[in-house]
N, C-alpha and C positions, 0 to 999 in steps of 0.2 A: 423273301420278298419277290411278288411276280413284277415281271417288265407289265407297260400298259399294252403292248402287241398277245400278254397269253391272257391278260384282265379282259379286254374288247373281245378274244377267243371263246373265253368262258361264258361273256354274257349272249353273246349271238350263237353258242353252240345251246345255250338252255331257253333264249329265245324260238330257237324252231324247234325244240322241244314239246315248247308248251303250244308252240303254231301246231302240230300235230297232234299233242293230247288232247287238244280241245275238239279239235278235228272231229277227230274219233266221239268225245261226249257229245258234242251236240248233237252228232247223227244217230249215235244211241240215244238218246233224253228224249230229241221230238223228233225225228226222222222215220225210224225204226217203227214208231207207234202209228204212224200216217202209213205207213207200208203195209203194213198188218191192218190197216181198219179198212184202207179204202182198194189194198189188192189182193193180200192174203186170205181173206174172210168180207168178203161181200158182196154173198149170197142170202141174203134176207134173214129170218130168224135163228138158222145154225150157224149160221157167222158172225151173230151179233153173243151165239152165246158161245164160242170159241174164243172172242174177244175178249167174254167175262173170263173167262178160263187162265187165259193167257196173263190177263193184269196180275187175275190174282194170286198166280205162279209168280210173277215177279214182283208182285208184293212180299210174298210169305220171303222168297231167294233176300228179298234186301234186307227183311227182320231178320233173319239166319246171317248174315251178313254183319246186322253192327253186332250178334253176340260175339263173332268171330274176328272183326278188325281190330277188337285192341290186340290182340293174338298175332294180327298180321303186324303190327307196327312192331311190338315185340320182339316177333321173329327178326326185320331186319335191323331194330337197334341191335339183337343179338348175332348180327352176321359179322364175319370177316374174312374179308380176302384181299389179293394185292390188288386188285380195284376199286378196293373201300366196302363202305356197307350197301350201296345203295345201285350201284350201278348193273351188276347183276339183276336185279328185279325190275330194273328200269329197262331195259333189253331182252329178257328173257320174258317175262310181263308183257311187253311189247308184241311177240312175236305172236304167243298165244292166243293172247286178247286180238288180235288183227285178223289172225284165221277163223275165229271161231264167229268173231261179226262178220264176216265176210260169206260164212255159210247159214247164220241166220236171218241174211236179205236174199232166203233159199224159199222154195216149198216144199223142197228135200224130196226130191224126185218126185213129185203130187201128195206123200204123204197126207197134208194138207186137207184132202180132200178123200183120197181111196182110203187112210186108216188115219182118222183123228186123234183117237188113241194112242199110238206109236210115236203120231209127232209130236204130241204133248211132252210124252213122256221122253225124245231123244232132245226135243227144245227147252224140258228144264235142266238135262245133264247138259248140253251145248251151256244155255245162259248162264248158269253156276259159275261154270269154268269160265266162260268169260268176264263174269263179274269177279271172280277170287282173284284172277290174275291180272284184271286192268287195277283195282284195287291198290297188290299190291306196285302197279308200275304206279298209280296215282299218288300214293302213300311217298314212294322212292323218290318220286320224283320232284315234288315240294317240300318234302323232308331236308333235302340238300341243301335250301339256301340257307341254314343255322350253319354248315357245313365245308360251305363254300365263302364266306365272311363273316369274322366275329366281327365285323364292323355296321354299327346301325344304319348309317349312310348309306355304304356298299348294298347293303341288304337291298333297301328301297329304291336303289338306282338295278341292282338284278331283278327284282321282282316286277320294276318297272317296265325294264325290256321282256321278260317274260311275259306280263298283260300285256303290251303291242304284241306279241308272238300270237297268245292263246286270242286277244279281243280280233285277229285276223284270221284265225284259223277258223274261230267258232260262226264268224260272219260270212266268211265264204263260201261255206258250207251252204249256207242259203243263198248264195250268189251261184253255185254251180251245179244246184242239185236238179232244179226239172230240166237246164242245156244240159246234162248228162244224162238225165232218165230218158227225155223224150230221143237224145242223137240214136242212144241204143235201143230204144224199145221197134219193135216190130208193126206197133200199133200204137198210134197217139193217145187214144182211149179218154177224147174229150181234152184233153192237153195233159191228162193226169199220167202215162207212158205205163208200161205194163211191167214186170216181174223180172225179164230180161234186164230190162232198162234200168231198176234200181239195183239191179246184183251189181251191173258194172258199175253203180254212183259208190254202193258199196265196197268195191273191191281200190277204186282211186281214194279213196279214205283209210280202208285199211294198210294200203301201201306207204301210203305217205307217214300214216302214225308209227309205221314200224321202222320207216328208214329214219324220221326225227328220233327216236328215240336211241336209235344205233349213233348218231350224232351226238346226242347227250353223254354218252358212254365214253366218246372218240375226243370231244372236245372240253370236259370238263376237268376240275382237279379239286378233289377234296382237302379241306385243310385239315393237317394231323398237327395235335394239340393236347397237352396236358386236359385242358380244360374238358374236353371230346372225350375223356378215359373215363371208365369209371370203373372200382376197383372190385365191383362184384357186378355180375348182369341181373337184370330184373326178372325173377321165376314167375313164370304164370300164374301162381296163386298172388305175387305184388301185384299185377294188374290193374287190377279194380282197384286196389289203394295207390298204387301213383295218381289214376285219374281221379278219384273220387276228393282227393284230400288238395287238387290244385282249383282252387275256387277262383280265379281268373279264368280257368280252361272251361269249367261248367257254364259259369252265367253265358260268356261269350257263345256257345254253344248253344243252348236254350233261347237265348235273343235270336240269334242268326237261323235258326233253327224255322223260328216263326217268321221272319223274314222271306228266308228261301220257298216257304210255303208259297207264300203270295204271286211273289217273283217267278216260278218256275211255271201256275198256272198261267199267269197273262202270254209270259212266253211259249210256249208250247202251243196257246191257242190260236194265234198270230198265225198260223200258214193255214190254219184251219178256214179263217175269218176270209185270208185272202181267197180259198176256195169257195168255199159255201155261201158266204155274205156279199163280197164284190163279186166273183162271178170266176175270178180271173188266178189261177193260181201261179202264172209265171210273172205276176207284176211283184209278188212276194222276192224275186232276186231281186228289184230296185231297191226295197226296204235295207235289205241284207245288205249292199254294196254301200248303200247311206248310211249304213251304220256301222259298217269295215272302218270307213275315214273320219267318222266322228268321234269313233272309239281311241282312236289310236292318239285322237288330240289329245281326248279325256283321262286317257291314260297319261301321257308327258306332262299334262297340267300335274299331276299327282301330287311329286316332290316338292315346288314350287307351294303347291295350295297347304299340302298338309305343314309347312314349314312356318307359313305366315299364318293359317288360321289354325292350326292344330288337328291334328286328326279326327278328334272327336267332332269338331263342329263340319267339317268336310263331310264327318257321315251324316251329321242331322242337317245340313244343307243340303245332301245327296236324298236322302230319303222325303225332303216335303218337295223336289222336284217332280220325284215319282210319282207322289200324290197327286199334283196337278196335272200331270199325264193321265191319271186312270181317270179323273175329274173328265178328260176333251176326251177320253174314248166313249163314255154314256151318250156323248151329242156326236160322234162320227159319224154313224150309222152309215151310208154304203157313198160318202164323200170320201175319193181317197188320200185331196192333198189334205183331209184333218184327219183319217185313221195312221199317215205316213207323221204328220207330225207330232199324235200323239203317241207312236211307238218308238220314234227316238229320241222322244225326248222322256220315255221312258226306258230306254237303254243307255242314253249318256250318262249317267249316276251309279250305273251297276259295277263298271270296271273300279270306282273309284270307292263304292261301298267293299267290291271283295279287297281291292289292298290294305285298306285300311284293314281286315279284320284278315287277311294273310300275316299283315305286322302283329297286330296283338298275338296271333298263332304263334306264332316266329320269335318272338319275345318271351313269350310266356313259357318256352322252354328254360330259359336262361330263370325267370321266376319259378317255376319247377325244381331246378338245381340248386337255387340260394337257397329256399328255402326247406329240401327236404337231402339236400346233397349229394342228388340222382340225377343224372343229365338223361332224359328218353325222347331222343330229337325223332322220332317215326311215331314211338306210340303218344304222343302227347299231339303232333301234328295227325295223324289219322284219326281219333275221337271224332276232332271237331269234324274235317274234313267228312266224316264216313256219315253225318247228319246234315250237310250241306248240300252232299252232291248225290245222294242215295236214298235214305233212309225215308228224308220227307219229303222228294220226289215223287216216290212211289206213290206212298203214300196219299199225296193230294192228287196223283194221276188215274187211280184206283177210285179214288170216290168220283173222279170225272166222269 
């Protein structure tokens, strides 16, 4: 039994965990793609087809990627060490993944420009390796909470401080990105700051995801449990038949799937709009910072709502809110206190759409083991995880 001084430990040592992991995604997911359209390649028609080039390099990296995730879940249900299974990949993951985005907010010495070719080819061996290994710190990293309480409550009171961590991490990020582009840049470049300017946005990003992540490793403690053992490990050719044969894990998968399709364009497009359509790309941090403190209520409501109304009706109250968001964005048009209220009030419903379907992840492990007598707390959580935050990202970022 822990005291409640190492419980409060645990949940704030995986809260700034997730305050960093997210960190790090959002500046990958719509950061990154803004760096590259509007500094790296925007020189008229060979820039627009380097840009092609570039998607569809990470397009193809993310399909190569879910053949290989259930592989990576695998792997660390198969690991063990006197740190447990997870913490390893959660710090070492960490490390990798932090340098390698940290050299892809590069033009790698003009590469860029004097040999295209070269940097193509050094920027799909950079992105691999950074997607394999944030992966597996992603995988490692929400893998945990089956790990860290067999208890349902606990779970959703961890998970909950973790959404305030990552719905802070992921907001701020757009609360700090063009006062760090433009402090650094050499040249304001229209207020958009220049290549300088976003290495350093990128390097206080990667710094921060690697020391949270050294913090998770520092301040957590895995619970060791009969339950946790299992009395053979799962060979690569089981794989495909764990996930295939847990029919909770699929549909959930498949629903969220088409979801995050939807969800990831509006967002992504949102600093674009504040650029091109208002005129004004630093009023995009006001949005960000409104949605830092809105988030974090929406998050603490979680427990409370999902208790009285159910989880299920929490997501279909969550989802027809978004709807009436996207509804007030057709009549926005270049007003910004209704582009600002229809995007948070299309981001309050998101924190509480992903708990809920972190819970059914998180669950459906323990559904996994009743019913096939296999506990795979990584690869059962990495499936879903690896077509929510990757797969169909790409994907719909690519046909953008």
């Amino acid at each position: 039994m822990e005291n409640k001084g190492q419980v409060m430990t645990s949940r704030l040592s995986y809260a700034f965990g997730a305050f960093g992991h997210d960190m790090f995604y959002a500046t990958l997911s719509t950061y990154f793609i803004m760096f590259v359209t509007s500094h790296l390649f925007d020189n008229g028609a060979s820039g627009a087809k380097m840009i092609s080039y570039i998607t569809m390099i990470i397009m193809f990296l993310r399909f190569f990627e879910l053949v290989i995730d259930p592989f990576i879940g695998n792997t660390i249900d198969n690991t063990s060490t006197r740190w447990g299974n997870f913490k390893p990949w959660i710090v070492g993951g960490g490390l990798i993944s932090s340098v390698t985005i940290a050299i892809l907010f590069t033009n790698m010495g003009g590469l860029n420009t004097s040999n295209p070719l070269l940097y193509l080819i050094i920027f799909a061996v950079l992105y691999i390796t950074m997607d394999i290994f944030y992966s597996f710190k992603d995988v490692g990293f929400w893998s945990m909470i089956p790990a860290l309480s067999f208890d349902s409550r606990e779970r959703e009171k961890t998970a909950t401080f973790a959404r305030v961590g990552s719905n802070i991490g992921a907001n701020i990020v757009g609360v700090m990105v063009m006062p760090i582009v433009l402090m650094f840049s050499q040249v304001s470049n229209h207020g958009q700051g220049d290549n300088r300017g976003w290495f350093a946005f990128a390097m206080v990003v990667a710094t921060v995801s690697f020391v949270s992540a050294l913090i998770v490793g520092l301040g957590t403690k895995e619970k060791n449990s009969e339950l946790r053992k299992n009395k053979e490990k799962t060979s690569f050719s089981g794989v495909i038949k764990v996930l295939t044969r847990n029919d909770q894990l699929m549909w959930l998968s498949l629903t969220y799937a088409l979801y995050t399709s939807g969800m990831q364009i509006t967002n992504a497009l949102e600093l674009y709009y504040f650029t091109y359509i208002l005129g004004n790309a630093a009023q995009f941090s006001l949005l960000a910072s409104i949605n830092a403190v809105i988030g974090v209520f929406a998050v603490l409501a979680f427990p409370p709502m999902a208790q009285k109304f159910s989880r299920r009706n929490v997501f279909f109250i969550s989802i027809g809110i978004m709807l009436i968001a996207l509804i007030l964005f057709l009549f926005a048009g270049n007003s910004l206190p209704m582009v600002l209220a229809a995007a948070v009030l299309f981001y309050i419903p998101q924190p509480l759409i992903f708990l809920v379907v972190l819970m059914i992840i998180t669950d459906s492990v323990e559904y996994g083991q009743l019913k096939f007598g296999h506990r795979d707390e990584s690869l059962t959580s990495q499936f879903a995880r690896c077509w929510i935050k990757w797969v169909v990202p790409s994907l719909t970022g690519w046909l953008g």
